[in-house]
C-alpha beads as a LAMMPS data file, in Angstrom:
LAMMPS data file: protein, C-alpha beads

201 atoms
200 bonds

1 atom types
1 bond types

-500.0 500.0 xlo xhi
-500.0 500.0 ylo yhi
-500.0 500.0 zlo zhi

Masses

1 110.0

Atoms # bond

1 1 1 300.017 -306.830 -316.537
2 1 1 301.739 -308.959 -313.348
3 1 1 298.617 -310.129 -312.111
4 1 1 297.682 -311.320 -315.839
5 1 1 300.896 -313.416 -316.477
6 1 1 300.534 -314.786 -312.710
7 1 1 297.031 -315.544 -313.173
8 1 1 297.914 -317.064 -316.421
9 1 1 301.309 -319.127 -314.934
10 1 1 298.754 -320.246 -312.246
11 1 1 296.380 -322.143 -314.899
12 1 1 299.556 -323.143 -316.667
13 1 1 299.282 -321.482 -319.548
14 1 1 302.061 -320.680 -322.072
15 1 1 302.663 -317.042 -322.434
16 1 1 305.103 -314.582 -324.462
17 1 1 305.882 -311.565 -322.497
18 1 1 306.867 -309.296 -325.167
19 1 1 308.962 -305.942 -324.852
20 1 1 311.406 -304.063 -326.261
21 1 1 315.236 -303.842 -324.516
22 1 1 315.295 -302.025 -321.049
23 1 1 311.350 -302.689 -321.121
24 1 1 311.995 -304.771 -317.677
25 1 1 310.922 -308.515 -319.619
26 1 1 313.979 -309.830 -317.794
27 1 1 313.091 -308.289 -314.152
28 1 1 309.445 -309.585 -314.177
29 1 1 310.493 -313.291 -315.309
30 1 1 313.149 -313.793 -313.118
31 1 1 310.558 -312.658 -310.201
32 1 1 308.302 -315.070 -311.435
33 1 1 310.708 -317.436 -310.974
34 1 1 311.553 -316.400 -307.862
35 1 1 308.025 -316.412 -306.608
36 1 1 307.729 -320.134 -307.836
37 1 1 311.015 -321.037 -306.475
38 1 1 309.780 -319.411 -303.524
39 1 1 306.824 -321.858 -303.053
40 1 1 309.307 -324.769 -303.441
41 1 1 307.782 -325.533 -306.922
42 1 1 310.098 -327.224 -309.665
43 1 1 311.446 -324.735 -312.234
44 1 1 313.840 -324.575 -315.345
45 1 1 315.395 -321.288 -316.154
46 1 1 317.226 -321.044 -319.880
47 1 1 318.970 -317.744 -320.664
48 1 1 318.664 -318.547 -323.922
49 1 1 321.248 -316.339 -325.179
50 1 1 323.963 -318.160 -323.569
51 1 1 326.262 -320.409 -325.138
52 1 1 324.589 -323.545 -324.308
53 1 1 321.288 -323.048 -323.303
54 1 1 319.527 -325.333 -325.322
55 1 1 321.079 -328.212 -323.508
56 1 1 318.862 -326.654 -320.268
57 1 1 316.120 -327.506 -322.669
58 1 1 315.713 -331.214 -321.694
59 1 1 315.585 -330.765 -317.969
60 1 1 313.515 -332.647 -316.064
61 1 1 310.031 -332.535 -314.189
62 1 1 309.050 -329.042 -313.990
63 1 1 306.036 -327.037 -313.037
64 1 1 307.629 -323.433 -314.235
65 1 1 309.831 -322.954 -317.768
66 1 1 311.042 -319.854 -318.323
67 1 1 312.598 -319.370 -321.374
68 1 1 314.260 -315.626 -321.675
69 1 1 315.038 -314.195 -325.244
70 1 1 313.690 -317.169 -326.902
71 1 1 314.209 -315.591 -330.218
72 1 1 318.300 -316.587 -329.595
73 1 1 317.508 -319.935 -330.907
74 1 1 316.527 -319.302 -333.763
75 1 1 319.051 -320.383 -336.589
76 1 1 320.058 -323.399 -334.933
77 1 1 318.483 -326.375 -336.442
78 1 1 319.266 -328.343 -332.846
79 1 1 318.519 -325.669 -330.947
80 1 1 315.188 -325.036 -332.833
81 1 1 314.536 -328.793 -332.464
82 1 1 314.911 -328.892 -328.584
83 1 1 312.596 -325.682 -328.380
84 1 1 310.068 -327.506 -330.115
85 1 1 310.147 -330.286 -328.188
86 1 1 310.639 -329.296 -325.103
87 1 1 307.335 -326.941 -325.582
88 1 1 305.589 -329.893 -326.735
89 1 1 306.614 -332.055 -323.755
90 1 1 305.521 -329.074 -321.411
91 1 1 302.071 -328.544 -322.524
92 1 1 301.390 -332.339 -322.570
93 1 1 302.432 -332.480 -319.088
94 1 1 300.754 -329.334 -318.070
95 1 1 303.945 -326.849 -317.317
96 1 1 303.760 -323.397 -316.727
97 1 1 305.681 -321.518 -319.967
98 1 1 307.275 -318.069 -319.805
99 1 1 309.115 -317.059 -323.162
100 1 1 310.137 -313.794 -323.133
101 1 1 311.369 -311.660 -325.901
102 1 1 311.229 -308.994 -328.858
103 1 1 308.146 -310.458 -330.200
104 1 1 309.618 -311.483 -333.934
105 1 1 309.668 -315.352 -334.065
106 1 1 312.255 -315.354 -336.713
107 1 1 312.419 -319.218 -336.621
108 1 1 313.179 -321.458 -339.385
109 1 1 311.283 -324.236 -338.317
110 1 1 307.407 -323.978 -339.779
111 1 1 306.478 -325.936 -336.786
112 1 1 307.966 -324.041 -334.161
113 1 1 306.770 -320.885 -335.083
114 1 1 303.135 -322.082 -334.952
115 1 1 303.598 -323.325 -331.766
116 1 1 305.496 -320.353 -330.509
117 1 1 302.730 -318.259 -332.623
118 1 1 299.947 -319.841 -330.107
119 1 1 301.590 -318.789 -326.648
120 1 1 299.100 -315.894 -325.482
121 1 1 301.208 -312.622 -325.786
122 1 1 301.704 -309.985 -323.543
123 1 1 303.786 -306.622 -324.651
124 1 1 305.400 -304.125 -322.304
125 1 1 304.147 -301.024 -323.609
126 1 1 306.348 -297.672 -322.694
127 1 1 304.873 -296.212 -319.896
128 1 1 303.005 -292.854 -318.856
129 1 1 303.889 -290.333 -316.282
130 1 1 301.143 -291.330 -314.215
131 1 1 302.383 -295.456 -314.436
132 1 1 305.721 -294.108 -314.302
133 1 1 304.933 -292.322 -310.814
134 1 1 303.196 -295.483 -309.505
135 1 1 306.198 -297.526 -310.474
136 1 1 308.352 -295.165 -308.835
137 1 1 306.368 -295.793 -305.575
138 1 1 306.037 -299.125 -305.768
139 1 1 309.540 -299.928 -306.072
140 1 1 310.231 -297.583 -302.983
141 1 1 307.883 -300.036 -301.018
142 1 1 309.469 -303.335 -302.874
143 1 1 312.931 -302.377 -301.833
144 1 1 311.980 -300.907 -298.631
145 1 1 314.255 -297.994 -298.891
146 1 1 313.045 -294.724 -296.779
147 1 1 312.575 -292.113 -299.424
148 1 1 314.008 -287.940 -298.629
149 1 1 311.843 -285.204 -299.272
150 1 1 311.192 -284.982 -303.213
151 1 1 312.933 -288.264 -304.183
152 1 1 310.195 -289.410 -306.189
153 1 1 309.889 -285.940 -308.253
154 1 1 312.984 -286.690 -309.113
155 1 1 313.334 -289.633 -310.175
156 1 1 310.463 -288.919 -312.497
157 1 1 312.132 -285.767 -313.691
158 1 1 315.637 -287.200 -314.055
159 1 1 315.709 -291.517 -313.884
160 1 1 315.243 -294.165 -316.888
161 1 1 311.880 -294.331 -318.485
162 1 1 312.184 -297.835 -319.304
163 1 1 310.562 -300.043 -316.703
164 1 1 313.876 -302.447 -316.136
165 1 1 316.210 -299.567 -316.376
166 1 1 314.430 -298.377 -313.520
167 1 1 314.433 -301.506 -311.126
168 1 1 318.008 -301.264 -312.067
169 1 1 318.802 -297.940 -311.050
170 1 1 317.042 -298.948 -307.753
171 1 1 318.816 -301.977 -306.854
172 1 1 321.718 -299.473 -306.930
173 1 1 319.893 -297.170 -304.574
174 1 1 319.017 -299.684 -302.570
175 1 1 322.286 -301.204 -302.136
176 1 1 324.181 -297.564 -301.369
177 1 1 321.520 -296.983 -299.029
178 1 1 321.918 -299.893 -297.215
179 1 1 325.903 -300.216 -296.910
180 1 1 325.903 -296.427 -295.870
181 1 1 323.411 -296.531 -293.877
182 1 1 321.731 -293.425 -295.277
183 1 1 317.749 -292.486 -295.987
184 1 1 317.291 -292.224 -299.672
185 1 1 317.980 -288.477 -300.233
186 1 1 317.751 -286.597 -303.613
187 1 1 321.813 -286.360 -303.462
188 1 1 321.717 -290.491 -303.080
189 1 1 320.060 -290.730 -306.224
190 1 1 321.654 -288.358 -308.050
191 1 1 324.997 -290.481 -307.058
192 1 1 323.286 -293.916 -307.826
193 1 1 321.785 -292.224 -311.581
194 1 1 325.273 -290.976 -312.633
195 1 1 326.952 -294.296 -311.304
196 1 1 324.382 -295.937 -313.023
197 1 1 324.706 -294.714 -316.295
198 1 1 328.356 -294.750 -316.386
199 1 1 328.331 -298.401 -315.620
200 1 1 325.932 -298.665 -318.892
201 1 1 328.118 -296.231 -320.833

Bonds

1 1 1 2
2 1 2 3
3 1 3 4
4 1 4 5
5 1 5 6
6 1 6 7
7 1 7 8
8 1 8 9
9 1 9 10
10 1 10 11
11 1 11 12
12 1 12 13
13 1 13 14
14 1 14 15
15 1 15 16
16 1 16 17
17 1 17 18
18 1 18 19
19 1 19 20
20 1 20 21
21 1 21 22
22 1 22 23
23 1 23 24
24 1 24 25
25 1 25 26
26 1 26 27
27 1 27 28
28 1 28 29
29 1 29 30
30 1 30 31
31 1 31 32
32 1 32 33
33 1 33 34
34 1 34 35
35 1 35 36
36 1 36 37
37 1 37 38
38 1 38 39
39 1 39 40
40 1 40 41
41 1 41 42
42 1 42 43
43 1 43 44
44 1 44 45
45 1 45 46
46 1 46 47
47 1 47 48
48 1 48 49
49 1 49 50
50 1 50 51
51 1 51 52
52 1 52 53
53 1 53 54
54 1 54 55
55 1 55 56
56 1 56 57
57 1 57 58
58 1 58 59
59 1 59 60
60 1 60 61
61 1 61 62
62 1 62 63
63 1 63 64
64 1 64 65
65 1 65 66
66 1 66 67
67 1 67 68
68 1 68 69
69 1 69 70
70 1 70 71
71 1 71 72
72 1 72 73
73 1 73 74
74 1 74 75
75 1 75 76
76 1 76 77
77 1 77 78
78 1 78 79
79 1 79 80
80 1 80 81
81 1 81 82
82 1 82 83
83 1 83 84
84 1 84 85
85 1 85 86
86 1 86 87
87 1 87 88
88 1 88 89
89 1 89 90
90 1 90 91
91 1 91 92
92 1 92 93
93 1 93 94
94 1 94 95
95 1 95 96
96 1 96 97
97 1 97 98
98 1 98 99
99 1 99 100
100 1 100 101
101 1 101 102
102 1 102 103
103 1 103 104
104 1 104 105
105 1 105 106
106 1 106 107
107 1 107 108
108 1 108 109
109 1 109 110
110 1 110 111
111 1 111 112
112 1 112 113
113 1 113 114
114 1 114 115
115 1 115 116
116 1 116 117
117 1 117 118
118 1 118 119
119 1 119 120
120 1 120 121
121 1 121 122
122 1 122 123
123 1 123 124
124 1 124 125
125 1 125 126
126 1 126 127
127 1 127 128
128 1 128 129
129 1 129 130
130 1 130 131
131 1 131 132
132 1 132 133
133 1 133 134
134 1 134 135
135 1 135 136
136 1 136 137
137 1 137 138
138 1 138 139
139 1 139 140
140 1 140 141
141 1 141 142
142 1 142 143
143 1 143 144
144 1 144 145
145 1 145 146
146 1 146 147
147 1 147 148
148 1 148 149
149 1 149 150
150 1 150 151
151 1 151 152
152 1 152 153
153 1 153 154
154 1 154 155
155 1 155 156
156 1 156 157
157 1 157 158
158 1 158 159
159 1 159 160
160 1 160 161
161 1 161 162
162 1 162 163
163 1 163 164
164 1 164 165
165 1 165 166
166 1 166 167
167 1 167 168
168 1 168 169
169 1 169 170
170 1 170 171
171 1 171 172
172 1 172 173
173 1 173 174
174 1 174 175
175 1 175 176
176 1 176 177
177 1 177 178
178 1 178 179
179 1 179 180
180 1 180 181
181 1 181 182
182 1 182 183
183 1 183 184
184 1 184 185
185 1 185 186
186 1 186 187
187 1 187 188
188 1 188 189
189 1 189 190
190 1 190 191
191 1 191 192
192 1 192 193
193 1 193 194
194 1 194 195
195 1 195 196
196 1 196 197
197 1 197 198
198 1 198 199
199 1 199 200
200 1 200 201
């Protein structure tokens, strides 16, 4: 799935990363975007649920657009307008497009759904316990925390399913582990997991 929205970004292609809430759409956009920024290439970021955001859409030369919960402008004859355009303007000028988003393209615009309609899709499907367990190690490696005996069991047995649930819950772990100075026990993340859901409570 990464590799085929960064292969994808790389060739400039328009894609809609698909997924439903807590499915981690938000997590792997904004590290796309921080890769790109990364590389010093030009990008435009519009949190399209925001009051706002459609203004963002007439920003200026860009290589990346990343458009998160596109399906927020729909309704909004102006804001539906802009979108159009601004995807227009992009794929004359070659951009890179990220929407992300439910899927639905509940736009009133016949236009704008056909072009939104022709972005190559990509859907966050729920994941396995074997993708689970991988995910679980590779986001011990991406945070660089040092994992206790049976922290991954765990964390299987007991953490979110949902792939951006989970990078959540580990930014938490990650950030306990690093002001306290302490190697990533089973204890840790039972702390970080009750925190964690009582800050989504």
């Amino acid at each position: 799935m990464i590799s085929s929205l960064r292969h994808g970004l790389d060739e400039r292609a328009c894609i809609h990363l698909c997924g439903a809430e807590g499915s981690g759409k938000s997590h792997l956009a904004l590290a796309i975007l921080a890769e790109w920024s990364g590389r010093q290439r030009r990008t435009c970021y519009v949190p399209a649920r925001e009051h706002g955001a459609a203004s963002l859409l007439d920003g200026g030369d860009v290589e990346l657009a990343v458009i998160e919960d596109v399906e927020a402008l729909a309704g909004c004859a102006r804001a539906e307008l802009a979108l159009f355009n601004a995807l227009n303007r992009w794929r004359a000028a070659h951009v890179a497009v990220l929407l992300t988003g439910s899927g639905a393209t509940p736009f009133e615009l016949p236009d704008l759904v056909s072009r939104v309609s022709q972005a190559a899709r990509l859907t966050l499907q729920p994941l396995g316990e074997e993708a689970l367990a991988r995910l679980i190690e590779q986001l011990v490696a991406d945070f660089r925390v040092v994992p206790g005996r049976g922290l991954n069991e765990y964390l299987l047995r007991h953490g979110p399913r949902a792939p951006g649930r989970l990078v959540g819950l580990f930014e938490r772990i990650s950030r306990r582990a690093q002001a306290e100075r302490r190697v990533v026990s089973v204890p840790l993340a039972r702390e970080a997991l009750r925190d964690f859901r009582d800050g989504e409570a």
